[in-house]
N, C-alpha and C positions, 0 to 999 in steps of 0.2 A: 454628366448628363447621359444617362443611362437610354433613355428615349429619342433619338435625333430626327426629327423631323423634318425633313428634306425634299424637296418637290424637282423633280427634273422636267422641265418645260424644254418640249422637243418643239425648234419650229422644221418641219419636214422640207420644206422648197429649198430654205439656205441648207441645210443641214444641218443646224445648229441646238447647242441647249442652253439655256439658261437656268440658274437653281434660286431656290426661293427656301431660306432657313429660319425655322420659326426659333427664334434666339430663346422663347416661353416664359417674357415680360409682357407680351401683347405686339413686340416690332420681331421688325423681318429686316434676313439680309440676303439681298438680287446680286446674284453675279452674272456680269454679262449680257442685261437686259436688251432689247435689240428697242427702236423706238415704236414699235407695234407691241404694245403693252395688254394688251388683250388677254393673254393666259397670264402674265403677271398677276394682275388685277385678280384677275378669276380665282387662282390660289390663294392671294391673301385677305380676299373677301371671305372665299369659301374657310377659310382658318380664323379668323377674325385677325387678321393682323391688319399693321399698316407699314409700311415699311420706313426701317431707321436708316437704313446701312446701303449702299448699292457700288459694290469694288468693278474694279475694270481691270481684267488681268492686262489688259495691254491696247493701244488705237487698233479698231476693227478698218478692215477693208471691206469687207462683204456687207456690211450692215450698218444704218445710222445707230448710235448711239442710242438708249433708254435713259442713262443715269443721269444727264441734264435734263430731263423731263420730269424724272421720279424725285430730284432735287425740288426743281421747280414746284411740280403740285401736292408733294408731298413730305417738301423738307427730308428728305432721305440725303444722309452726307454722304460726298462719293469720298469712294477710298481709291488712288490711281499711283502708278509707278510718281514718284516725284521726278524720274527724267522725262518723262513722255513729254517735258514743254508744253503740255494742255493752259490754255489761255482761259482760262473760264476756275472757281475757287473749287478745290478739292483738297482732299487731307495727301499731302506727298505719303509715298510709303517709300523705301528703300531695304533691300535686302539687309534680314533680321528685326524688321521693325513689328511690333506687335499691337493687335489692339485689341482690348478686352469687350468682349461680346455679353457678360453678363455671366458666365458660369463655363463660357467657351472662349478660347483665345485665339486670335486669327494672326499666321504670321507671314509674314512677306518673302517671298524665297526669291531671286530675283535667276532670269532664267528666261536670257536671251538668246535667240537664234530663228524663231518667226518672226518679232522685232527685237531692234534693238533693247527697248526699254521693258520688257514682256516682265510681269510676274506669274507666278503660281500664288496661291494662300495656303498655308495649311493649316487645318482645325484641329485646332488640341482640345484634351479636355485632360486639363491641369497638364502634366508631363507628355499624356496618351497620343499620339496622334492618332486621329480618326480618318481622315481623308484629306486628298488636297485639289483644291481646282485648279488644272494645271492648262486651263483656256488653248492655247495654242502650241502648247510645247510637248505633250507627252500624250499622244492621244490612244484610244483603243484602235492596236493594232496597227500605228502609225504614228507619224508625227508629222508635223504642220508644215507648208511648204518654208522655202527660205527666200524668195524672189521676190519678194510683193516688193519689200522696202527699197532697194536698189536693183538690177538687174545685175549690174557690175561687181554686187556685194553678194552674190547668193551663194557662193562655196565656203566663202567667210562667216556667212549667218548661219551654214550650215554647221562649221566646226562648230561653230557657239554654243547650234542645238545640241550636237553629239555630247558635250559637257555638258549642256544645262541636262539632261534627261540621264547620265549619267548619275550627277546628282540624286537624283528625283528618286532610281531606282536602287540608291542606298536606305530608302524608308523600310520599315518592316512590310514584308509581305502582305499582310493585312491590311493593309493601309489603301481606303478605297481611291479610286480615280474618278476624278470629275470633270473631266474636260470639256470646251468648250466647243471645236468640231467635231464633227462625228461623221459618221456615212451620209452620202450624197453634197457633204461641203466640197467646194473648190481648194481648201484651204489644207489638207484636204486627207479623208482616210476611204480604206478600201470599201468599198459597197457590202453593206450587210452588216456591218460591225457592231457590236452592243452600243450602247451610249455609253455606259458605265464599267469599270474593270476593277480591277486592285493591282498593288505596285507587283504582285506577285505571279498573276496571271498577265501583266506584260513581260515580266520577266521571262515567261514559256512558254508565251505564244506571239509574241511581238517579233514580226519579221525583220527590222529593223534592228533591234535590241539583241540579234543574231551575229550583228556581222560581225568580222575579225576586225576591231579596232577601231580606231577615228575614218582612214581612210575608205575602209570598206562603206562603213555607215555613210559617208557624205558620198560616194555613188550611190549607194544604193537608193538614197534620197532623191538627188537631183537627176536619178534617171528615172523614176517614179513622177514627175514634173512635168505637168500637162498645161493648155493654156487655161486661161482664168478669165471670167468679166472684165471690160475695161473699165466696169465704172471701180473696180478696186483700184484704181490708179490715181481715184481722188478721195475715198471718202477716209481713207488717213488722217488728212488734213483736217475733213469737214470734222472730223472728232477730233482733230487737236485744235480747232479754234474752238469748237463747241459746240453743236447743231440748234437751231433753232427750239425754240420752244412751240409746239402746233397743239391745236383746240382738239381735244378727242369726244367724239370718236371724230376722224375726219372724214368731211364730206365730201360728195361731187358737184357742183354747181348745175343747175340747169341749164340748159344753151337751149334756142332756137337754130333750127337750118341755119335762118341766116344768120345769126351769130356766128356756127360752122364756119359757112362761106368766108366771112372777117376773118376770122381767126387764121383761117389756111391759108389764106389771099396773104396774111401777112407772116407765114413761116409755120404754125402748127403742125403737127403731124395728128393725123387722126389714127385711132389705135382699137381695134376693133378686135373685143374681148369673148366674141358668141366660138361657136363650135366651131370647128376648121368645116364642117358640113354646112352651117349657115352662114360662114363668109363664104365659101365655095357659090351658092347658090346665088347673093347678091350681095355687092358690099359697094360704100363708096368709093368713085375712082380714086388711089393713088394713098389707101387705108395702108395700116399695116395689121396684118392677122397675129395675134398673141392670146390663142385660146386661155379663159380664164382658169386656173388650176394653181396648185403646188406651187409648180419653179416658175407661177407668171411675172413675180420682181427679179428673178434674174433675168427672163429674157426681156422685158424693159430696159433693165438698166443696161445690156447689153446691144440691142442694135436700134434705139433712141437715145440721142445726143442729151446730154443730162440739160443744158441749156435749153432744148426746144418745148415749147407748150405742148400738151396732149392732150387732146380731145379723145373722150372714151364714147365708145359704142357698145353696149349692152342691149341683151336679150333682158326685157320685164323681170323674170325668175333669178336672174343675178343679183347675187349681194351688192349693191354699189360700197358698203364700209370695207367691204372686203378687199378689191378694186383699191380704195383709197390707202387702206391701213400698208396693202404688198405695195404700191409706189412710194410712203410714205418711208417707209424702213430703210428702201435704200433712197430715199433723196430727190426725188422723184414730186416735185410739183403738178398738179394737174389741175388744167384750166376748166373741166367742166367736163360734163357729159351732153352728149343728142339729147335732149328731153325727149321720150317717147319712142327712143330707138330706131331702127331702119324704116318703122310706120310712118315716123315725124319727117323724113328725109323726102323733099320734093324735089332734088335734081336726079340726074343720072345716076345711073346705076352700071356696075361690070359684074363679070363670074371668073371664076377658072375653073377649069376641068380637072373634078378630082374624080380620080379611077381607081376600080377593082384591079385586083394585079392581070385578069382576063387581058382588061382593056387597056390596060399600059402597055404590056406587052407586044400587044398591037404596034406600038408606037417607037419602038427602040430602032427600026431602021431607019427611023426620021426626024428621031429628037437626042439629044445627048441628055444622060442621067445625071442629074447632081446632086450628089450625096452630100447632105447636108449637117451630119453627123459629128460628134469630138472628130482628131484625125487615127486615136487609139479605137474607137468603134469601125472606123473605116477600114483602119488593116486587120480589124478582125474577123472580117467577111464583107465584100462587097459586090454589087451586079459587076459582072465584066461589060468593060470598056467606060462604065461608069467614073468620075472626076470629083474628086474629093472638096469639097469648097466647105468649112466648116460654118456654119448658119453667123456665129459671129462676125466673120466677114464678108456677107453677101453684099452687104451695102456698097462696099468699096471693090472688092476684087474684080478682075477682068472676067467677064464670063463668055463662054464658048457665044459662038453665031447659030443664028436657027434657032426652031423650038427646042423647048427645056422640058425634062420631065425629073418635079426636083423629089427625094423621095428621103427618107427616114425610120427610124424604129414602125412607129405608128401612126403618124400623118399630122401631128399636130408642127411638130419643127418644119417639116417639111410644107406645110401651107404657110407658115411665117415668112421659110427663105423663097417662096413664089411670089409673096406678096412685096418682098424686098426686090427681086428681080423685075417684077411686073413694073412697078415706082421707076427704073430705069429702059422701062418699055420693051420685057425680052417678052416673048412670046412662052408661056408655063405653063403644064399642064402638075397633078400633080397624084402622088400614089397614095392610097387611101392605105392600105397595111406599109410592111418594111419592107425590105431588100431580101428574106429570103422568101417574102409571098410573091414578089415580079421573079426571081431566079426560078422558083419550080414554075411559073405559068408560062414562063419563055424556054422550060426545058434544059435547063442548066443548073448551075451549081454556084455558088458564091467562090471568089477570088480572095486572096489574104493577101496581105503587105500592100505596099504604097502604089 
């Protein structure tokens, strides 16, 4: 098959890609689909396809599952490791198992050290190798963390990597790469990186694929190893029992105030999606701010308990499928939306003080700064005398006495970790730019390391 027809479906927030291969019988084969099917769909509309085939290089952490969904409404057979223990019918694969695509052969490489049970595919056509999806093992420029699955096991899954990609990079140089994270995943590769490479060009430019032997590689890995969402610490699972099948596109429910007031009264959290400018201005007491954008299902999944109900607050102009589709991917139930927004809303109201770096500045002899940032942004320039509390754990960590002025790249994290602060009744003000628009207007400089 001289013509390979191949769709790379970037979702930008996780990081991730998913690919869509038109097999050129009328069916399609989805790798890695995440359960927000949206650009799925779109590519195999837009090609006439429907989809036959939908493989899972290995249990996702970062993302529910698609291929129980695309099973379900579309009859697409999933192709999955046969160890993964998945509880739900799939075709087992096992390293060297092959399945014939119609004029292209897909084979199983197995090619553990992200998980245990991880594969790669690779597409032949006849003898050729064409390319391989190598989801979480061989990625542009990196390779996939090894901690997700044990904490206890991460130097172990790391050696695992070091041979599986070893492997991977005896294919011919030509041989493209398909992986499934990319820049901006947790899972995780360097910022900026292509989506796509070939075995060749990691060969000479893969930092990793540098180093002097096994040993070198598994430091050089696991000192590259930052913190991760915590909801990755469940949705393993939820893909190896099977995730739910849900009505797409999904919705938000209408709520009244007083439905609000029920809801909270009995444990909800309300999650309030407008501008960190328009929650700054008014918002409900005891909300939490999670500007709508990009990375809004990670920061969901990360500082709301995947148990709790949420109630969403939107601005009119906001997509509410949007909203539903970023909860929905990672697991993320939600119980409704304000009908009508902050308009519909007849109780009280609160603000925080968000400031020009002029007017924070103001403020640093009277509030402690907290840097709400990864802890790797932190040591790479910070306000002095500023306290490093990464937004992940504001819920829980102890925080200084006094007012707070909590700050960030650009104000959207930094009005989230307020909002989480404010819920434990600190007194927060917060920075409208980052950390080096308060250092020049306080006449200083940024500080590095811890």
């Amino acid at each position: 098959m001289a013509d390979l027809r191949l769709s790379t479906l970037v979702d930008e927030g996780l990081g991730n890609a998913a690919y869509v291969l038109d097999l050129g019988d009328g069916g399609a084969l989805v790798v890695d689909p995440s359960r927000d099917l949206r650009q799925v769909r779109q590519a195999i509309e837009r090609q006439g396809l429907r989809p036959r085939l939908t493989a899972e290089t290995h249990l996702h952490a970062d993302f529910v599952s698609g291929a129980r969904q695309l099973e379900a409404t579309d009859h697409a057979e999933i192709l999955a490791s046969s160890a993964g223990g998945r509880a739900f019918a799939h075709r087992g694969l096992a390293d060297g198992d092959e399945v014939d695509l119609g004029g292209l052969t897909l084979r199983a490489l197995g090619t553990p050290g992200h998980t245990d049970e991880h594969l790669s595919y690779l597409l032949l056509d006849g003898a050729k190798p064409l390319g391989v999806f190598t989801g979480g093992s061989l990625l542009v420029g990196a390779a996939a963390r090894t901690d997700l699955v044990d904490p206890a096991r991460t130097e172990e899954l790391a050696r695992a990597q070091y041979r599986s990609i070893q492997r991977l990079i005896e294919l011919p140089d030509e041989v493209a790469v398909w992986p499934t994270h990319g820049a901006g995943s947790f899972c995780s590769a360097p910022a900026g990186a292509d989506r796509t490479s070939t075995i060749g060009a990691e060969k000479t430019g893969n930092a990793l694929l540098a180093a002097d032997g096994e040993d070198d590689f598994v430091a050089r890995l696991l000192a590259g190893l930052g913190e991760y969402p915590t909801y990755f610490d469940r949705l393993g699972e939820v893909n190896r029992r099977g995730p739910s099948v849900t009505a797409e596109p999904p919705a938000l429910q209408p709520l009244t105030a007083g439905d609000v007031r029920g809801l909270t009264g009995a444990g909800a959290v309300i999650v309030d999606v407008r501008t960190a400018e328009a929650f700054a201005d008014a918002h409900v007491p005891g909300a939490v701010a999670i500007p709508l954008r990009s990375v809004f299902a990670t920061w969901l999944g990360w500082v709301v308990p995947p148990a709790t109900p949420v109630v969403i607050v939107r601005d009119p102009g906001q997509d509410p499928a949007e909203i539903a589709w970023q909860a929905t991917k990672i697991g993320h139930d939600l119980a409704g939306e304000l009908d009508g927004g902050m308009a519909a809303w007849d109780g009280p109201v609160t603000a925080i003080p968000y400031l020009d770096a002029t007017a924070a500045a103001d403020r640093l002899d009277t509030a402690t700064v907290v840097d709400v940032r990864q802890e790797a942004e932190f040591r790479a320039g910070h306000v002095p005398s500023a306290i490093g509390i990464a937004l992940g754990h504001l819920a829980e960590a102890p925080l200084p006495t006094g007012p707070l002025l909590t700050v960030c790249g650009h104000g959207e994290r930094a009005m989230t970790g307020a909002s989480l602060a404010a819920r434990r009744g600190a007194e927060v003000a917060v920075l409208s730019g980052g950390s080096e628009d308060l250092a020049k207007a306080a006449g200083t400089v940024l500080e590095t390391g811890a």
